[in-house]
C-alpha positions, 0 to 999 in steps of 0.5 A: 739397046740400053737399059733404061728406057725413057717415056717422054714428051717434048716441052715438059718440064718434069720430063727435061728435069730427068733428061738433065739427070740422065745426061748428066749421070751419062747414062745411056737410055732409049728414049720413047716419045709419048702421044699428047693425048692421054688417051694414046698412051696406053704403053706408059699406063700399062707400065706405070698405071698412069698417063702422066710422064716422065715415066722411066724402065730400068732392066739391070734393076728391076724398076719396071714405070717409075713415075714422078720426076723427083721421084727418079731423079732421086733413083737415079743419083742414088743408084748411079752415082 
């Protein structure tokens, strides 16, 4: 199991923008494919206090539902690159 766990939906656009970021880092991430319904998500609301992805958990740094992909895109290459 990887470290970082990445909530997603297939097609979004925010969500292909981290996709690219984690790939191009390398990183290794599992990755959870969320319900189209907002109301289905209550995983990604009980870690972030949201419904909207992508949403990412980072065990090694204690980053438990960051939200907003310029947000973790900025994370990600300030902590990994």
């Amino acid at each position: 199991m990887a470290d970082i766990t990445f909530y997603e939906l297939p097609g979004c656009p925010f969500c292909a923008k981290v996709r690219t970021k984690l790939e191009e880092l390398e990183l290794e991430y599992d990755s959870v494919e969320v319900p189209r319904s907002h109301g289905e998500r209550t995983e990604v609301e009980e870690l972030s206090g949201q419904t909207g992805v992508p949403v990412i958990v980072d065990e090694a740094h204690d980053v438990d539902g960051m939200h907003e992909s310029d947000d973790i895109v900025a994370y990600l290459e300030e902590t990994y690159n």
